[in-house]
C-alpha positions as CSV (number, residue, x, y, z in Angstrom):
1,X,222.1,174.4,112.1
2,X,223.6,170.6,113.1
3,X,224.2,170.1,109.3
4,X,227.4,173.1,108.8
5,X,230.6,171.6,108.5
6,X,233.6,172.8,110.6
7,X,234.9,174.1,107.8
8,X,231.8,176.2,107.5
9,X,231.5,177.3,110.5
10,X,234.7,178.9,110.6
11,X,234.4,180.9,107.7
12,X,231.7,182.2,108.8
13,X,233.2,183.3,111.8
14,X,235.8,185.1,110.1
15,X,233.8,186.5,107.1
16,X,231.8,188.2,110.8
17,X,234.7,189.2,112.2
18,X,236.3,190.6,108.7
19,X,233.5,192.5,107.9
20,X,233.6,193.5,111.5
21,X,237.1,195.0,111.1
22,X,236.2,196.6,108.0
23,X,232.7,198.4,109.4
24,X,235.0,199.9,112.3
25,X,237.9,200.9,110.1
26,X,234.7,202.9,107.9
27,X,233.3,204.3,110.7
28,X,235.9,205.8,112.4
29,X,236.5,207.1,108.4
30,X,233.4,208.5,108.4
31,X,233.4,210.0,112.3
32,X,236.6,212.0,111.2
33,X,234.9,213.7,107.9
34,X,232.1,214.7,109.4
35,X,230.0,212.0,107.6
36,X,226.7,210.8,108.5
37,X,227.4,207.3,110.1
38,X,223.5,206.2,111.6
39,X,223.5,203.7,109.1
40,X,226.9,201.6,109.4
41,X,226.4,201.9,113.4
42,X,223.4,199.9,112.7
43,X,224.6,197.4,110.3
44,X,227.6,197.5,112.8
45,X,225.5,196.4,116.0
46,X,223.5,194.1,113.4
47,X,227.0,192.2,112.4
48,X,228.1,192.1,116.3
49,X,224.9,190.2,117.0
50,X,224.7,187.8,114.0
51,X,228.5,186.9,115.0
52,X,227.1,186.7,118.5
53,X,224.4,184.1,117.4
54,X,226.8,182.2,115.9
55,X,229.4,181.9,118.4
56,X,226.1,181.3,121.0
57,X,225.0,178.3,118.6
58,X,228.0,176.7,117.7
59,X,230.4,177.0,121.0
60,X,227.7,177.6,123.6
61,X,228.9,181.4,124.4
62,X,226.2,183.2,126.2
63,X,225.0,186.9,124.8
64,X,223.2,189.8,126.2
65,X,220.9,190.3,123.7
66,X,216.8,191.0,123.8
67,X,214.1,189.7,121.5
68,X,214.2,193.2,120.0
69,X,217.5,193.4,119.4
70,X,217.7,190.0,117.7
71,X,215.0,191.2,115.4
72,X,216.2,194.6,114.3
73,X,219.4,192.7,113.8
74,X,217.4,190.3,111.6
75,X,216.0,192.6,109.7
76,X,219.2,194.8,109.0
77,X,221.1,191.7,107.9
78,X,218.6,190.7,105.8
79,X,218.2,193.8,104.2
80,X,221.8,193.3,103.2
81,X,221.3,190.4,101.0
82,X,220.3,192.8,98.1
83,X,223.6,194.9,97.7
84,X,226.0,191.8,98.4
85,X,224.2,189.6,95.5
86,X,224.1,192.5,93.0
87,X,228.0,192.5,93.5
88,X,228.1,189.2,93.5
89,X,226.5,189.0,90.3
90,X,228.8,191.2,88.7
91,X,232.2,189.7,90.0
92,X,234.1,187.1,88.1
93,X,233.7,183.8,88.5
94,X,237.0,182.5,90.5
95,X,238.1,185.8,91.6
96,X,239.0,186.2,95.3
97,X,235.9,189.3,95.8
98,X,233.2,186.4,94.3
99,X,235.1,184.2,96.9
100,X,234.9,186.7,100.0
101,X,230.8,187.2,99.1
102,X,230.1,183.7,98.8
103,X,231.1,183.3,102.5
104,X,229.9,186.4,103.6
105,X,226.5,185.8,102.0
106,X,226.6,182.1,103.7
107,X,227.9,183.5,107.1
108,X,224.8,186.4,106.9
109,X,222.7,183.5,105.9
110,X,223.8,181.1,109.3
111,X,223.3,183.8,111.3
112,X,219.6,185.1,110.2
113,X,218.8,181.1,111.1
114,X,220.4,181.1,114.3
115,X,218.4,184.2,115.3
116,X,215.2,182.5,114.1
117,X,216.0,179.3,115.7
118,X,216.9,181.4,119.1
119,X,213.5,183.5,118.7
120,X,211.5,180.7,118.4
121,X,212.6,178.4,121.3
């Protein structure tokens, strides 16, 4: 984790807190129709943590967080991979979207290895 640039570091930061913005703005969507939103709260809680991590690694912020929680977070941001690289595979080289998951996919990536690195101190 010494090796990410500044640069890196805060895109990764705002890809979190982008995606952040956009989970919230879905769920409170989905809360008003009615729709099932077990899964986004999940991913939601996931995302608060891995931008937790981050923030914990790279500017010394404390968090609140338990072993389980980092590892249910873990695992639900891993299980993202999947879905961001099949659209990623499918965007245009260049474009802005292939841009956006290139950083998001790093900043998911940073955070899954800050949470290992945290677990096994």
């Amino acid at each position: 984790m010494e090796n990410v640039s500044n640069a890196d570091k805060l895109e990764s930061i705002k890809s979190f807190q982008s995606t952040i913005s956009k989970s919230e703005k879905a769920l409170a969507q989905m809360t008003q129709k009615g729709a099932n939103t077990a899964l986004l709260k999940k991913r939601l809680k996931a995302l608060y943590i891995g931008l937790a991590m981050l923030e914990n690694v790279w500017n010394q912020r404390p968090h609140h967080y338990t072993q389980e929680d980092l590892a249910e977070a873990r695992n639900v941001l891993t299980g993202l991979f999947p879905s961001i690289e099949n659209v990623f595979a499918k965007s245009k080289a260049g474009s802005p979207q292939r841009t956006l998951l290139e950083r998001r996919i790093k900043a998911l990536e940073l955070a899954v290895q800050a949470i290992d690195d945290l677990s096994n101190e």
